[in-house]
C-alpha positions as CSV (number, residue, x, y, z in Angstrom):
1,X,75.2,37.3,85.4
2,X,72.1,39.3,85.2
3,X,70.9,41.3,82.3
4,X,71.0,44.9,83.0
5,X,74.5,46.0,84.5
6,X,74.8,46.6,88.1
7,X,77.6,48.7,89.4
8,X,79.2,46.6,92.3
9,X,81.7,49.2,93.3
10,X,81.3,52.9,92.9
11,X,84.1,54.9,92.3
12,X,85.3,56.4,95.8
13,X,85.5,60.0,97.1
14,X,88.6,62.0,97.5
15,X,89.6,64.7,99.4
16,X,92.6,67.3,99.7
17,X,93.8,67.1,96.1
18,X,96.6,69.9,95.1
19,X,96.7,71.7,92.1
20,X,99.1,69.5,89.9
21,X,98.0,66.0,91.2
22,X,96.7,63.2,89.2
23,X,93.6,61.6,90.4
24,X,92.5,58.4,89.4
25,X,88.9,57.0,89.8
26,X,87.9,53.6,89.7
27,X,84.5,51.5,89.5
28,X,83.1,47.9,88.6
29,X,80.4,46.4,87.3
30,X,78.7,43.2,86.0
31,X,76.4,42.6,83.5
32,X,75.4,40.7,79.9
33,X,78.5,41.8,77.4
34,X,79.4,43.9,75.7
35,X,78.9,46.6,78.8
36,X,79.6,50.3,77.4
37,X,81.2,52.4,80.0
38,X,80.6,56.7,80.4
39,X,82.2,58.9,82.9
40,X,80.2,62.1,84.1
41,X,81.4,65.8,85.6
42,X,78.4,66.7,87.6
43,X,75.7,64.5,85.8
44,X,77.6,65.7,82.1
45,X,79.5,62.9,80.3
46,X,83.2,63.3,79.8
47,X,84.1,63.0,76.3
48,X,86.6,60.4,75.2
49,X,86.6,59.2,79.0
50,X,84.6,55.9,78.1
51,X,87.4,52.7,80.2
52,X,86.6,51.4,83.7
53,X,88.9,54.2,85.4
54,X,89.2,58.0,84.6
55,X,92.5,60.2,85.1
56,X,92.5,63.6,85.7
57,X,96.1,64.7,85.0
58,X,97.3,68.2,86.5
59,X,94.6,68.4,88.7
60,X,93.0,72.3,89.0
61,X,90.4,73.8,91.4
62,X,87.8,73.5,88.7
63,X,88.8,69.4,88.1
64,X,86.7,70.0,91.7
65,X,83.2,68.5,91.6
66,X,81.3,65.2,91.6
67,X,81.9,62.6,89.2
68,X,80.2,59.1,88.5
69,X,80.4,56.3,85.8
70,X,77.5,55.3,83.8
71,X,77.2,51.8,82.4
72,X,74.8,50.1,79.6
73,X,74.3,47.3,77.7
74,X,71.4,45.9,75.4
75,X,69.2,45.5,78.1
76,X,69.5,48.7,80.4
77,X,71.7,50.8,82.2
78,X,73.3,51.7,85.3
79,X,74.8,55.0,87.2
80,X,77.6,54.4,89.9
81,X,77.1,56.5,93.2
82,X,78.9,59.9,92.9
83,X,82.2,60.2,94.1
84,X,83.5,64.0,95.3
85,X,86.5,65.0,94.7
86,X,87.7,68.2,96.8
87,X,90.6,70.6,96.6
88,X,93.0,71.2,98.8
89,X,93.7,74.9,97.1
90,X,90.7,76.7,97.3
91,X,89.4,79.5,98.9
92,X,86.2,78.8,100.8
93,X,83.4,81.4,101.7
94,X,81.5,81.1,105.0
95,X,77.7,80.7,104.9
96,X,77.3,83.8,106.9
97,X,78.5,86.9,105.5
98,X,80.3,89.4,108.3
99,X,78.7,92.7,109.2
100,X,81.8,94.7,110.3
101,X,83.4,96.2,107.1
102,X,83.9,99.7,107.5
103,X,84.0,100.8,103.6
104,X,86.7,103.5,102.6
105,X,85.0,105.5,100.6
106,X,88.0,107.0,98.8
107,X,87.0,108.5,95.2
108,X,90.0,108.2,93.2
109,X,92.2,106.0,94.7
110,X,92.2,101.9,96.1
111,X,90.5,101.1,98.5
112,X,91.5,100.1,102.4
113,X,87.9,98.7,104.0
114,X,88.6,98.9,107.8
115,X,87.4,95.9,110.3
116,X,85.1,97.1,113.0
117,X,85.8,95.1,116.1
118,X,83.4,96.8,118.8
119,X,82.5,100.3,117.7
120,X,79.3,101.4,117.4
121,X,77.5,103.6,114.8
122,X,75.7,106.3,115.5
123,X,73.2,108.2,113.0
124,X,74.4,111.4,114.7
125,X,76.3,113.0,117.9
126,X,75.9,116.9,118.8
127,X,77.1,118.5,115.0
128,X,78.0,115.7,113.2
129,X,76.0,112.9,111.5
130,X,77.3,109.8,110.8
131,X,80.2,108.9,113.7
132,X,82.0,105.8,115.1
133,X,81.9,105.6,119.4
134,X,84.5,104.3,121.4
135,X,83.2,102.9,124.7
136,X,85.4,102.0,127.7
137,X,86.3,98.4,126.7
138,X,88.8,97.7,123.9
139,X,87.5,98.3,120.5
140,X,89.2,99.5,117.2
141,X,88.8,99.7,113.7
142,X,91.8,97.7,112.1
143,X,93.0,98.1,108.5
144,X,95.5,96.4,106.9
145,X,99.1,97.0,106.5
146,X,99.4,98.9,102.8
147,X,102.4,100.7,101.1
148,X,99.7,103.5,100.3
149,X,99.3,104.2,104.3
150,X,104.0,103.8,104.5
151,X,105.4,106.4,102.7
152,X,108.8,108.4,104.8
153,X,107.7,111.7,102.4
154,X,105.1,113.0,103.5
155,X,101.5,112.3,105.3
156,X,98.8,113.7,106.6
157,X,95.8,112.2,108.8
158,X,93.1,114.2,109.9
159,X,89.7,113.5,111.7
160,X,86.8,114.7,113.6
161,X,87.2,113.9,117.6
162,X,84.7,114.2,120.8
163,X,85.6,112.8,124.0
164,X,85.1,114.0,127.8
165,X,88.5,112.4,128.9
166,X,90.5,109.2,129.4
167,X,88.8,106.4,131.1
168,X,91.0,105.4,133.4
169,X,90.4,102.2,134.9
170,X,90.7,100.2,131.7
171,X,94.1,99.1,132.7
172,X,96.8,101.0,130.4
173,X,99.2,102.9,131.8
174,X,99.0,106.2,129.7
175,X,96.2,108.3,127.9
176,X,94.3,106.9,125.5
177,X,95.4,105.6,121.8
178,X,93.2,107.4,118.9
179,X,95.6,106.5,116.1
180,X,98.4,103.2,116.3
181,X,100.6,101.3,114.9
182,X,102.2,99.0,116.5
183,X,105.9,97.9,116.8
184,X,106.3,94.3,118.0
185,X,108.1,94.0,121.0
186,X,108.2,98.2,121.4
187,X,105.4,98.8,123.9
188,X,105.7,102.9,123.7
189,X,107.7,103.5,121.4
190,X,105.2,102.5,118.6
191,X,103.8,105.4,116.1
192,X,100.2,106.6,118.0
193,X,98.7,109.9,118.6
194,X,97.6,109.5,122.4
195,X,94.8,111.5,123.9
196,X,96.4,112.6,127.5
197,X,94.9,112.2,131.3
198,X,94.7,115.6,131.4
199,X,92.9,115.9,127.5
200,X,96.1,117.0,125.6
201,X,97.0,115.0,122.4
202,X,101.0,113.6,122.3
203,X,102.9,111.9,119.3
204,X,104.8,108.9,119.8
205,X,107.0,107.5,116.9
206,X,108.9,104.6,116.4
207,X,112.9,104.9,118.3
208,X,111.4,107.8,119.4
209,X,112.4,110.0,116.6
210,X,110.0,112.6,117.3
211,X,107.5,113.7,119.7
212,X,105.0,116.3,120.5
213,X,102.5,117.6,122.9
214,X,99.7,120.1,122.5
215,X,99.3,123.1,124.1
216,X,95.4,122.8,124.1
217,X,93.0,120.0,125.9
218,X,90.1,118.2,123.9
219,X,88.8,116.3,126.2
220,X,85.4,118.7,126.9
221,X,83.0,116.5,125.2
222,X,82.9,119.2,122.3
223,X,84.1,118.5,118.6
224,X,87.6,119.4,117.4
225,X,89.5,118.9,114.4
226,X,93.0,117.2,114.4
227,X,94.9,117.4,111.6
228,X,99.1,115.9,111.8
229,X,101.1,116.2,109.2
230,X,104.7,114.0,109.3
231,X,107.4,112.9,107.3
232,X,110.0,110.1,108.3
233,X,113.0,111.7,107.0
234,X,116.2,112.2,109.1
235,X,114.9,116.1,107.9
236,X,111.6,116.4,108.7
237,X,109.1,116.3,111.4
238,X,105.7,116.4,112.8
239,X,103.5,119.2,113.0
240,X,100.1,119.1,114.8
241,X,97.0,121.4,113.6
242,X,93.6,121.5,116.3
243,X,90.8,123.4,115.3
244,X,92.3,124.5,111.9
245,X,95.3,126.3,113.6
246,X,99.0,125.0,114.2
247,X,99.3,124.0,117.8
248,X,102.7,122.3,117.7
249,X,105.7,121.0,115.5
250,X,108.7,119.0,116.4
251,X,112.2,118.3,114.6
252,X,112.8,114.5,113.4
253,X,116.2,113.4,115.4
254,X,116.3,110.1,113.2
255,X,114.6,108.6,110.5
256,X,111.8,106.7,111.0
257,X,108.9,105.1,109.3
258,X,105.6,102.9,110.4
259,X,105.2,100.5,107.4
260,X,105.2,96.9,108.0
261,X,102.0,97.5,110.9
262,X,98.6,97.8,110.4
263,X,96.2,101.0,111.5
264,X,94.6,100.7,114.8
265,X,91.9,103.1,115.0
266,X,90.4,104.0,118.6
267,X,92.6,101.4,120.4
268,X,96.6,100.4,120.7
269,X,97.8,96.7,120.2
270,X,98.7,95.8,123.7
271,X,97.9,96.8,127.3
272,X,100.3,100.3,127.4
273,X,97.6,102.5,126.6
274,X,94.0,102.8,127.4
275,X,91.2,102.6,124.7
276,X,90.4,105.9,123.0
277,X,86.4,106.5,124.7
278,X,84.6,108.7,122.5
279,X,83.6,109.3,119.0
280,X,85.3,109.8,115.5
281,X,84.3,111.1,112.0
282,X,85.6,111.9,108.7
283,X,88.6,109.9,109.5
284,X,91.5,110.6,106.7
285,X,95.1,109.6,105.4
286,X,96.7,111.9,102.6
287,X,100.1,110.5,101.0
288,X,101.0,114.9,101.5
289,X,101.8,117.0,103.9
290,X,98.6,119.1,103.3
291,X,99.1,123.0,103.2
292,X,98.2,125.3,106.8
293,X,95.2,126.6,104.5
294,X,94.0,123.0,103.5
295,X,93.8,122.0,106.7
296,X,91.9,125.3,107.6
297,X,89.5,124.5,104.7
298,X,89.1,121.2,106.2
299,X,87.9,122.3,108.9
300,X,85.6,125.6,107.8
301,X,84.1,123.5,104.7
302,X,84.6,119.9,105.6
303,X,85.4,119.0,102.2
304,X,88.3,117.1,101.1
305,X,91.8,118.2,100.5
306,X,93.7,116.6,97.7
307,X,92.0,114.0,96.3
308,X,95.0,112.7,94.0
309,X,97.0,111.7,97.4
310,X,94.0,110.8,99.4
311,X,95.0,106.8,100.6
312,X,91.9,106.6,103.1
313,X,88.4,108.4,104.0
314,X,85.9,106.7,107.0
315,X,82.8,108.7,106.7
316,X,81.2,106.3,108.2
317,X,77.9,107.7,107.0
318,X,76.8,104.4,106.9
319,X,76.5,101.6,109.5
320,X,79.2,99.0,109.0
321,X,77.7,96.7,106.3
322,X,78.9,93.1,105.0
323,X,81.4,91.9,103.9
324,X,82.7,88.5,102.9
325,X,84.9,85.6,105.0
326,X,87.3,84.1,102.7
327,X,89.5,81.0,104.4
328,X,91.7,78.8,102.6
329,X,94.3,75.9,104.1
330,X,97.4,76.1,103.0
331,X,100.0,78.5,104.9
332,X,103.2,80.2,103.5
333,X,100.7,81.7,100.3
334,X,99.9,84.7,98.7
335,X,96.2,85.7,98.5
336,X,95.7,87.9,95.2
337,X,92.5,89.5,93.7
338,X,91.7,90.9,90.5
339,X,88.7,92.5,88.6
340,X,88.0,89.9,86.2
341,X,88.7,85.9,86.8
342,X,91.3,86.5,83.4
343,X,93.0,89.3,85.3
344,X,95.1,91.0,86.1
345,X,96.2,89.8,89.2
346,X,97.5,92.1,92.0
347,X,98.8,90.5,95.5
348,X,96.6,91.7,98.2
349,X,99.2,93.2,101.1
350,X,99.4,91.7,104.5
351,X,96.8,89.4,104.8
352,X,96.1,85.4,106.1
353,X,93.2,82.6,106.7
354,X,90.7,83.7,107.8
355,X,90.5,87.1,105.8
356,X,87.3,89.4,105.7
357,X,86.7,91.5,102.5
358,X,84.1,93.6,100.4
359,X,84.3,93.0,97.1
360,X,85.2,96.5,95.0
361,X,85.6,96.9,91.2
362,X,89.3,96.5,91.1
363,X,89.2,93.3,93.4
364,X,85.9,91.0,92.6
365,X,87.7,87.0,92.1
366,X,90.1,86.2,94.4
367,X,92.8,83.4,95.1
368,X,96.1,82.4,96.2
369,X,99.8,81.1,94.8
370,X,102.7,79.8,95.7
371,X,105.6,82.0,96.3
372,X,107.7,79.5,93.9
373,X,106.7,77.1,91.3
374,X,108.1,73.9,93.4
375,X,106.3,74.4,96.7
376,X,103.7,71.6,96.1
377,X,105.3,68.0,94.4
378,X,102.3,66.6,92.8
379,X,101.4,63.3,93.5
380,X,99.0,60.5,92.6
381,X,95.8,60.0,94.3
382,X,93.8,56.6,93.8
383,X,90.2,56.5,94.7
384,X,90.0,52.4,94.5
385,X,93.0,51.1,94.7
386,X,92.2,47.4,95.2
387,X,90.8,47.7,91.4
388,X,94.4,48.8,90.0
């Protein structure tokens, strides 16, 4: 026996806990009776937690930390070595934060932040400040699948475009993709707006349920303004605007609708079309079919046409800036954000590990859930076992 207690076994680390699990820590020492024992969250003592082992019943992320066990007696005390106990269900941040978020900078609606994945920004090109350029390898800005961007009634995208032509030799087999979303398995027959060989634009849909050509080239390195306006009624149809002025419309022959895909911007998803070489600004999705004299205001004033239905707007008068990675492990989950950590909670569309975002007012604590209550079986978790 020796006077002052000495801890002899230190309670033992544990990893991969789930939400609902019971964890139990053990320790052991020796020392002159009567020996007082004190458990500690991160160097704090627990109260009431004062026997050789310590449970922690329906285990949460914040049960996450470093715990020890502190014993005395009359002649001194001791502290056990800190044993770390790690959840399974969290959602972990990487040290490095990412610098390809391309922020929406919608003013009255939520926000879609695209993912820059080889664009580069320039302060300015010929009229325009503040562009996004395309070069001859595959690069696009990607944003997320969203009901907002999936609505059969009624949209409208419009940008700023300058290109000299398609690049040929970058292995598609038509023009060049400015605008896609992809259909799995449908190489073609996706929705994009296609910048030709010979500098016309054409629309492909989905089942090809409409399609259109223009009557007019852009490819002569000057800037135009493109303006389609669609609706994915077994009724409606697609009408294309360039330079303010109608240029082409087209009848619906079925219904048809892109939802379900995200928004490829200057590339398509596979190999059928060439990358989109050039550079875009003031890129825009309305959740209207804007008017023939909005979109001529559009292009005369530049300002913005219907902010109350405005779903997206890439000014991109900023560089790309950073943004945050957010992984977690557990698949088959649904990752939800919300503007304070009480709530509410809104599911955040379309996403999986790892997932890059920029914090906004509406969406600044994130995490995930189950989809049903009975997805994880807790179980019991015992750091010492040999002292049970």
């Amino acid at each position: 026996m020796t006077d002052k207690p000495v801890v002899t076994m230190s309670p033992q680390s544990v990893s991969g806990v789930n939400v609902g699990d019971t964890v139990i820590l053990g320790s052991y020492a020796i020392g002159v009776p009567p020996l007082a024992y004190q458990w500690q969250y991160r160097g704090a003592a627990i109260p009431g937690a004062t026997a050789t082992n310590y449970t922690i019943t329906n285990f949460t992320v914040q049960d996450a930390g470093y715990y020890s066990l502190a014993v005395t007696n009359l002649y001194g005390s001791a502290l056990s070595a800190y044993a770390i106990v790690t959840a399974n269900h969290t959602i972990t941040q990487a040290p490095t934060p990412t610098t390809n978020v391309v922020s929406d900078t919608n003013p009255d609606n939520a926000q879609h932040n695209g993912l820059n994945q080889g664009a580069t920004w320039l302060a300015s090109s010929g009229s325009r400040t503040g562009v996004m350029a395309f070069g001859e390898s595959t690069n696009s800005i990607i944003v997320a699948d969203s009901a907002d961007l999936d609505s059969t009634n009624g949209e409208t995208i419009t940008f700023w475009m300058q290109s000299s032509g398609v690049d040929t030799n970058t292995g598609g087999i038509t023009g060049a993709a400015i605008v896609e979303r992809p259909v799995s398995g449908s190489s073609g027959a996706e929705f994009a707006l296609v910048q030709l060989d010979n500098g016309d634009l054409q629309l492909f849909t989905p089942s090809f349920a409409v399609g259109l050509t223009s009557t007019k080239s852009v490819s002569d390195n000057n800037w135009h303004f493109i303006a389609l306006t669609y609706t994915g009624t077994t009724s409606g149809g697609a009408t294309l605007y360039i330079d303010g002025t109608l240029n082409v419309t087209n009848a619906n022959s079925s219904g048809w609708s892109p939802a379900g895909s995200p928004l490829s911007i200057g590339s398509g998803s596979d190999n059928y079309y060439n990358p989109y070489v050039g550079n875009l600004d003031s890129f825009r999705c309305y959740s209207a079919i804007l008017s023939p004299s909005e979109i001529t205001s559009i292009f005369t004033s530049d300002a913005l046409a219907d902010p109350a239905d405005l779903d997206l707007d890439f000014e991109f008068a900023a560089a790309p800036g950073a943004g945050v990675n957010l992984s977690w492990p557990d698949a088959g989950v649904t990752l939800e954000s919300a503007p304070t950590l009480l709530g509410p909670w809104t599911p955040v569309s379309g996403v999986s590990s790892p997932y890059t975002i920029i914090p906004t007012v509406s969406a600044q604590f994130f995490r995930y859930v189950y989809p049903n209550p009975g997805a994880n079986t807790p179980q019991t978790w015992i750091a010492n076992p040999y002292l049970m």
